[in-house]
Every structure is written in structure tokens, then in C-alpha cells.
PDB file with one MODEL, atoms N, CA, C and O in Angstrom:
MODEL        1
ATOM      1  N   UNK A   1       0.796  -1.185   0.000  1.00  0.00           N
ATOM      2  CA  UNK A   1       0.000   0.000   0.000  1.00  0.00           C
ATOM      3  C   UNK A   1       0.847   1.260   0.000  1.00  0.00           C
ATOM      4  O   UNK A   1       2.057   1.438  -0.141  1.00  0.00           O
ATOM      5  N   UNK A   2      -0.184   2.081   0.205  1.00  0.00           N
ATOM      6  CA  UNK A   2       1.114   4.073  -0.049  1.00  0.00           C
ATOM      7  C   UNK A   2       1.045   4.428   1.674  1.00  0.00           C
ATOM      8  O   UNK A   2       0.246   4.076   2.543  1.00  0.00           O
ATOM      9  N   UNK A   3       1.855   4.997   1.696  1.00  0.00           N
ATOM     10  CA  UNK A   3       1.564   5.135   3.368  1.00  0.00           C
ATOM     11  C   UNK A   3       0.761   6.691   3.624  1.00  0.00           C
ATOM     12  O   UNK A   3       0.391   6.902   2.469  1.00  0.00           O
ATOM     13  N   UNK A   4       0.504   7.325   4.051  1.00  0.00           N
ATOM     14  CA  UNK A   4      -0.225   8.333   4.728  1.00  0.00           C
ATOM     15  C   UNK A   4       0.931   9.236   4.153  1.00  0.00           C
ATOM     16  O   UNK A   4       0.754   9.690   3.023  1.00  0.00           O
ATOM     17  N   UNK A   5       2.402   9.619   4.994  1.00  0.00           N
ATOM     18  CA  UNK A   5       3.398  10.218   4.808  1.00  0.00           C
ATOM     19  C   UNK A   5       3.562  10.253   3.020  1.00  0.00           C
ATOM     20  O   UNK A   5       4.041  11.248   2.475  1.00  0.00           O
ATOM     21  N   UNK A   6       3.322   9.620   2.603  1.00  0.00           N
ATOM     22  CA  UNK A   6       3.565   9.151   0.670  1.00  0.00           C
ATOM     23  C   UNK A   6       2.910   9.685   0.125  1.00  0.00           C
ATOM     24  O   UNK A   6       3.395  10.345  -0.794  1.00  0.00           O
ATOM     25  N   UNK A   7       1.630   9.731   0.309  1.00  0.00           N
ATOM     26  CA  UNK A   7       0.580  10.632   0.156  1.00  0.00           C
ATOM     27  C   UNK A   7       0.373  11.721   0.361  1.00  0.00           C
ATOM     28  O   UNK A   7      -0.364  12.384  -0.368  1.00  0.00           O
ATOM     29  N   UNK A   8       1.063  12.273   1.573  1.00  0.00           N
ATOM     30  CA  UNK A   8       1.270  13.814   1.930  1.00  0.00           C
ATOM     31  C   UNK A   8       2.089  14.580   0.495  1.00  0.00           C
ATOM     32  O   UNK A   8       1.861  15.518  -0.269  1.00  0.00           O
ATOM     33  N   UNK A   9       3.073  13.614   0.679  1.00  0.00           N
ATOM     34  CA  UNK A   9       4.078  14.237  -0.146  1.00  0.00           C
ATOM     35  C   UNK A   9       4.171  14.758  -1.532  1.00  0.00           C
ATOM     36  O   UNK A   9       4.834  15.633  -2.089  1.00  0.00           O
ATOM     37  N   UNK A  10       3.053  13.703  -1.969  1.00  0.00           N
ATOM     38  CA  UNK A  10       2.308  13.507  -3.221  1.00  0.00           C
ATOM     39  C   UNK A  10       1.343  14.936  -3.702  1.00  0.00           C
ATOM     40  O   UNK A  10       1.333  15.632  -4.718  1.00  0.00           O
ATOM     41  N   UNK A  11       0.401  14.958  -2.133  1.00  0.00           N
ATOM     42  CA  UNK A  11      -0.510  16.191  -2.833  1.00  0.00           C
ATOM     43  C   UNK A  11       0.229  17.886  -2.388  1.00  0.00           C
ATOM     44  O   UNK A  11      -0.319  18.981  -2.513  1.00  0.00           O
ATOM     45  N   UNK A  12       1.761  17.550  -1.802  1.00  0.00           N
ATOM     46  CA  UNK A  12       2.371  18.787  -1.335  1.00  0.00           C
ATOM     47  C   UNK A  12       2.542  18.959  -2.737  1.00  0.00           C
ATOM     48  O   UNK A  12       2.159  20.060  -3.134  1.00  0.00           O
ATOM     49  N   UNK A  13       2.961  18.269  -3.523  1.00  0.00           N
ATOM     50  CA  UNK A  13       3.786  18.729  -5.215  1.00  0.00           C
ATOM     51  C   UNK A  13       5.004  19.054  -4.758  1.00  0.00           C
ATOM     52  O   UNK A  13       5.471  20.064  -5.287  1.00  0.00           O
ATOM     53  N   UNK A  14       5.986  18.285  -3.570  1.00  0.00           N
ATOM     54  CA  UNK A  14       7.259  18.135  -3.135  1.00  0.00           C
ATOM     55  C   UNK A  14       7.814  16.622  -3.634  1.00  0.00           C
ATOM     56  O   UNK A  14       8.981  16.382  -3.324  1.00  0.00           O
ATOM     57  N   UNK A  15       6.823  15.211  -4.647  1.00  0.00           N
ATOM     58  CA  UNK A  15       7.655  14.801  -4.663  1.00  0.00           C
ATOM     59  C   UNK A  15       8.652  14.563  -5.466  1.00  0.00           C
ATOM     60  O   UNK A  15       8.175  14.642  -6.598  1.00  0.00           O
ATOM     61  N   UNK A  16       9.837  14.301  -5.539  1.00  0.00           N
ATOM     62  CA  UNK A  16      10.367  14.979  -6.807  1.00  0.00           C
ATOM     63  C   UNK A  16      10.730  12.992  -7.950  1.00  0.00           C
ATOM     64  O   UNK A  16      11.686  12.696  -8.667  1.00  0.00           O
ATOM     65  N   UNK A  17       9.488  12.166  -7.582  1.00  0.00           N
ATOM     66  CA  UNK A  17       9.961  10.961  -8.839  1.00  0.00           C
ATOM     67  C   UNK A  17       8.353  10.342  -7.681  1.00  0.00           C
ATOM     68  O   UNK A  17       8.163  10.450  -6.470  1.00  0.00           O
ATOM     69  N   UNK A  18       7.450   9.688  -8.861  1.00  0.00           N
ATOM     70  CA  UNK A  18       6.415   9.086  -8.484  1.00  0.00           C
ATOM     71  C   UNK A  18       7.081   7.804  -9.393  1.00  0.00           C
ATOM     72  O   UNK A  18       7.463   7.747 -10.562  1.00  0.00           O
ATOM     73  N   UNK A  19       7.028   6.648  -8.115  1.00  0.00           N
ATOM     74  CA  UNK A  19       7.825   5.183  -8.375  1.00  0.00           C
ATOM     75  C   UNK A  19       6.214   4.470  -9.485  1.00  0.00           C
ATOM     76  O   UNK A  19       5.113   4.428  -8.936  1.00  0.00           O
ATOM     77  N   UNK A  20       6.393   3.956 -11.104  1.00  0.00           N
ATOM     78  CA  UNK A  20       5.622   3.099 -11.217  1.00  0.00           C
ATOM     79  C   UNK A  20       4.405   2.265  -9.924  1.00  0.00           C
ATOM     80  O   UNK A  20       3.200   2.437  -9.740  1.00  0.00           O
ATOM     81  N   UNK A  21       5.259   1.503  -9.348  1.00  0.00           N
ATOM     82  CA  UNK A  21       3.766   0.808  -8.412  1.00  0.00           C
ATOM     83  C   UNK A  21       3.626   1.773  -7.668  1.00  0.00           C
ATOM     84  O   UNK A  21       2.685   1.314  -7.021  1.00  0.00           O
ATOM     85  N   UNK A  22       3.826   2.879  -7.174  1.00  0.00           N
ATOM     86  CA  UNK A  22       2.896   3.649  -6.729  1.00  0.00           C
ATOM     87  C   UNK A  22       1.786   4.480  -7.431  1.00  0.00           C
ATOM     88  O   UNK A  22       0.719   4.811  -6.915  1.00  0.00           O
ATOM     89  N   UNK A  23       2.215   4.769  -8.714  1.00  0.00           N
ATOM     90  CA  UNK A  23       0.987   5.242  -9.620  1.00  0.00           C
ATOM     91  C   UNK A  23       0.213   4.124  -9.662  1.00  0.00           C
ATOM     92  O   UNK A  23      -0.900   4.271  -9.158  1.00  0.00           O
ATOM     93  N   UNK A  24       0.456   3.076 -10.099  1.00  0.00           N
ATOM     94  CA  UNK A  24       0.008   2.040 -10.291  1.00  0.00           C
ATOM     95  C   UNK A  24      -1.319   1.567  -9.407  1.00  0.00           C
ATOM     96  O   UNK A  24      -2.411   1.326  -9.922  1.00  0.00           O
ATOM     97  N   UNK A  25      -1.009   1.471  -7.881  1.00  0.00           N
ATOM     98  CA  UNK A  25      -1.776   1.879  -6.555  1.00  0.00           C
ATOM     99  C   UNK A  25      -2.906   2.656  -6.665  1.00  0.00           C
ATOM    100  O   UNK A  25      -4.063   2.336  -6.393  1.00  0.00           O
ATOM    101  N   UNK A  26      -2.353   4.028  -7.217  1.00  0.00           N
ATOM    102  CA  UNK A  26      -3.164   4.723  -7.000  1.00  0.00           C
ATOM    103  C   UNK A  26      -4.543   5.006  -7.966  1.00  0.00           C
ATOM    104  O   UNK A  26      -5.691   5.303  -7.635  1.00  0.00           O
ATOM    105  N   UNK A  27      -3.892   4.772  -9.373  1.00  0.00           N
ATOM    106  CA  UNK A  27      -4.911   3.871 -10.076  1.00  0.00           C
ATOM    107  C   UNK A  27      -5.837   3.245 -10.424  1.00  0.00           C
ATOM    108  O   UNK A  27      -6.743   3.350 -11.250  1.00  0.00           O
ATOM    109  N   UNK A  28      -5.324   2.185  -9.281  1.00  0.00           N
ATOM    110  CA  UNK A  28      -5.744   0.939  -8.987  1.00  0.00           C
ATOM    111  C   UNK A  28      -7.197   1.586  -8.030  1.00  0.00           C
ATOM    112  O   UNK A  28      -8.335   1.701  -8.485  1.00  0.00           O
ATOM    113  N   UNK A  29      -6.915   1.808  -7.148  1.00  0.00           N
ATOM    114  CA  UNK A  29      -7.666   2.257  -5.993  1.00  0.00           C
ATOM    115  C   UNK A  29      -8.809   3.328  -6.828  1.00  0.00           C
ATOM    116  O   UNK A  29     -10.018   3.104  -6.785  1.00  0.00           O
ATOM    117  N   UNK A  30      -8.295   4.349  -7.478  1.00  0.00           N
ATOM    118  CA  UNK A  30      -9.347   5.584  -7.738  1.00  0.00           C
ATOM    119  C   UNK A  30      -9.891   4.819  -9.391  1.00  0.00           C
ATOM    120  O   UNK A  30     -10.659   5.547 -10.018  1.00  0.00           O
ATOM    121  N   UNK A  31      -9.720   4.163  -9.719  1.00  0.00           N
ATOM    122  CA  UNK A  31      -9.862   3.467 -11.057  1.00  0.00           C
ATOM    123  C   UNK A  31      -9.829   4.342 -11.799  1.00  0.00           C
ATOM    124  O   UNK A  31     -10.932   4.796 -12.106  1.00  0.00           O
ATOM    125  N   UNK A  32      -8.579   4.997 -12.440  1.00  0.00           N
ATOM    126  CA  UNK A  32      -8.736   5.528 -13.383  1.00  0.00           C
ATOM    127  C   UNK A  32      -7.269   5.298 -13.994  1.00  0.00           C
ATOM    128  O   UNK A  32      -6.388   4.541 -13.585  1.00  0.00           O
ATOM    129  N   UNK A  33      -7.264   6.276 -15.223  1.00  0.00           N
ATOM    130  CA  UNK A  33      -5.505   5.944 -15.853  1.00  0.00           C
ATOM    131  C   UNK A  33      -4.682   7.355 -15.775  1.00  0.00           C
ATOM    132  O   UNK A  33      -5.108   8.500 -15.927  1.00  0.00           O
ATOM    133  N   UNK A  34      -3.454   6.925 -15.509  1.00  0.00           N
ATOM    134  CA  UNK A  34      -2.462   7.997 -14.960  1.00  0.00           C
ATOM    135  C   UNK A  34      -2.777   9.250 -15.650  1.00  0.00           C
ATOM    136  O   UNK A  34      -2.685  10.354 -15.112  1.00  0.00           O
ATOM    137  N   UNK A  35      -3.176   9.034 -16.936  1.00  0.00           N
ATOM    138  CA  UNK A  35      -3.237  10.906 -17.611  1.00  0.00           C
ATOM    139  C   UNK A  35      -4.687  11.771 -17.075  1.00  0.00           C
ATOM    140  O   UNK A  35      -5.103  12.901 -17.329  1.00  0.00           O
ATOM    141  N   UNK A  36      -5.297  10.471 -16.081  1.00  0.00           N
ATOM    142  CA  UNK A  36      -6.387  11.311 -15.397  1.00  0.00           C
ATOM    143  C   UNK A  36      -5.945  11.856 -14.339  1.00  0.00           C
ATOM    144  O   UNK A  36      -6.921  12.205 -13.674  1.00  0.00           O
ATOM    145  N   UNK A  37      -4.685  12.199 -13.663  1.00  0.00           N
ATOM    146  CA  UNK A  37      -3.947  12.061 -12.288  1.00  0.00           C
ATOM    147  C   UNK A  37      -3.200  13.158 -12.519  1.00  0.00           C
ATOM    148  O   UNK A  37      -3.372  14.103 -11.749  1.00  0.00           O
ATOM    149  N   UNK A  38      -2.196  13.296 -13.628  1.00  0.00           N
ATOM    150  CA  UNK A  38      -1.089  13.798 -13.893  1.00  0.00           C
ATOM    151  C   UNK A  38      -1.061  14.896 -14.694  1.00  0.00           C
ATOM    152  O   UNK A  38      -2.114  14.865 -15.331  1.00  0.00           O
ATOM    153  N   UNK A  39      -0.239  16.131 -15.099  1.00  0.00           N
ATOM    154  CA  UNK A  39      -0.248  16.838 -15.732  1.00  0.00           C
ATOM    155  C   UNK A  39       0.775  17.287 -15.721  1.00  0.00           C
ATOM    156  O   UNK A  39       1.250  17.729 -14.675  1.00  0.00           O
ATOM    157  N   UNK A  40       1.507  17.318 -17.008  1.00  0.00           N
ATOM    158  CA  UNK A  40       2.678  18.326 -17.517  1.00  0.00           C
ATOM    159  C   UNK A  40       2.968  19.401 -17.598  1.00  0.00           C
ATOM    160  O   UNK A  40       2.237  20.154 -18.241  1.00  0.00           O
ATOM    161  N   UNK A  41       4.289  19.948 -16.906  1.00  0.00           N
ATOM    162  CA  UNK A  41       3.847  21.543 -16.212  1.00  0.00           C
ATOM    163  C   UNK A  41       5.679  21.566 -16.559  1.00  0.00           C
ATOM    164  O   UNK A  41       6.646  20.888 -16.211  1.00  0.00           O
ATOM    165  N   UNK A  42       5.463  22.644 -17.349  1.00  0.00           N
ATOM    166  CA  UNK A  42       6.900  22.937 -18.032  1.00  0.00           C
ATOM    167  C   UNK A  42       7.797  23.355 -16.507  1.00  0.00           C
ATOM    168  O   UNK A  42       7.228  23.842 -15.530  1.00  0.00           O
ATOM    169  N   UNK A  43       9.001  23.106 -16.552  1.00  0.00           N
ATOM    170  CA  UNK A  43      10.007  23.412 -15.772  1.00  0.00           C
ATOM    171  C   UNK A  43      10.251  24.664 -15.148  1.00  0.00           C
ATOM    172  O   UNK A  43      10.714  24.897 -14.031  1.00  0.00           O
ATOM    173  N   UNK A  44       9.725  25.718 -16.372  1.00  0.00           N
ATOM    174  CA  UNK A  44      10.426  27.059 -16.034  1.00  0.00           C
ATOM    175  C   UNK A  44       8.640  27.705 -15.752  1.00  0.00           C
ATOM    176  O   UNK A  44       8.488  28.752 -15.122  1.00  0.00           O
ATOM    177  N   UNK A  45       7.722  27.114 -16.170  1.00  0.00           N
ATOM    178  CA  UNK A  45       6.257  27.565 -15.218  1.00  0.00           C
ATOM    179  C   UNK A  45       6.625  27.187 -13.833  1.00  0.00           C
ATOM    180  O   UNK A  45       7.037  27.867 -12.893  1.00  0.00           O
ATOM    181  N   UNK A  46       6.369  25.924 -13.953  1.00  0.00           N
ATOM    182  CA  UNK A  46       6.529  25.538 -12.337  1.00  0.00           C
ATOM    183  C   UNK A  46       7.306  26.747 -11.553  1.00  0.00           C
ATOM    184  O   UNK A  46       6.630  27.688 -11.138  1.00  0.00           O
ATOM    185  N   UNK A  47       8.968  26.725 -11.310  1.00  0.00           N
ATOM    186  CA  UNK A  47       9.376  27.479 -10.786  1.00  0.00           C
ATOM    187  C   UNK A  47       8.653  28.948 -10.718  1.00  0.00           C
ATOM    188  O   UNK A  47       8.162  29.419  -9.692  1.00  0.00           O
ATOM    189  N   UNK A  48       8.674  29.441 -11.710  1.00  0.00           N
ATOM    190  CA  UNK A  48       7.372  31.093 -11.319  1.00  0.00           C
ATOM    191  C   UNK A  48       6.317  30.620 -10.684  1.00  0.00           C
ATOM    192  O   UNK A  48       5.927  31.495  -9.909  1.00  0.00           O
ATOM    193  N   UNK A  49       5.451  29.375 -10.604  1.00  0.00           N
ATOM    194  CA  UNK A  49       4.557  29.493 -10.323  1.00  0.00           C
ATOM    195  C   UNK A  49       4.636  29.494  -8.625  1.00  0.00           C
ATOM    196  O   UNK A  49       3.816  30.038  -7.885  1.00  0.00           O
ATOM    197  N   UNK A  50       6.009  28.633  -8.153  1.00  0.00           N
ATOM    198  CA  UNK A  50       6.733  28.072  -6.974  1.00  0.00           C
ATOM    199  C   UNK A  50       6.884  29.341  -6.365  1.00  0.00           C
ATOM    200  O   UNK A  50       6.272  29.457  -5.303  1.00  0.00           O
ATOM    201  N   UNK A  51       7.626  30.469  -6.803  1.00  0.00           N
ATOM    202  CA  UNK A  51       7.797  31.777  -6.514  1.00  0.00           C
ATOM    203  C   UNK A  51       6.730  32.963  -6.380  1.00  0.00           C
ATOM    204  O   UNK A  51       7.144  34.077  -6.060  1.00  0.00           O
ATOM    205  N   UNK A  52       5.563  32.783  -6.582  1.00  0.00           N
ATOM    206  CA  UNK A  52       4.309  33.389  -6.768  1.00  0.00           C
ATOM    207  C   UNK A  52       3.495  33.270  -5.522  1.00  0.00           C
ATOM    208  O   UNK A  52       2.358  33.741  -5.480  1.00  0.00           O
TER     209      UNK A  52
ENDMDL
END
């Protein structure tokens, strides 16, 4: 399973590598597929957005 702490970390947007079986998990559990979860957020947004 994901632990509580894993999960924190997850919806902080601090973690910096989501391991396969943990997407996988999570997935699993909310039934859906990762591009319903995830979103691509250019490098140099992020940071401004981090700074904002």
C-alpha cells in the first residue's frame, strides 16, 4: 500500500519521482488511468509558479 506520509508528499507537489507501483496503486484504488492524475507543467512555469 502508499503510506499516509507518501501521500502527503504527493498532494504537497514536493515529490520529486512518483515510483511506477505507486501510480500504479493509485490507479488501482481511484480506477482511473495515470493521464487522469497527472499533468505536464513545463520546468520554467513551475518554478514562477513556486515563486508566486
Amino acid at each position: 500500500g502508499i503510506t499516509m506520509a507518501n501521500l502527503s508528499i504527493l498532494k504537497s507537489g514536493k515529490a520529486r519521482a512518483v515510483r511506477f507501483s505507486t501510480l500504479d496503486e493509485i490507479c488501482r484504488v481511484l480506477e482511473c488511468q495515470p493521464g487522469d492524475i497527472l499533468e505536464y507543467v513545463d520546468e520554467k512555469a513551475y518554478k514562477k509558479l513556486m515563486r508566486s
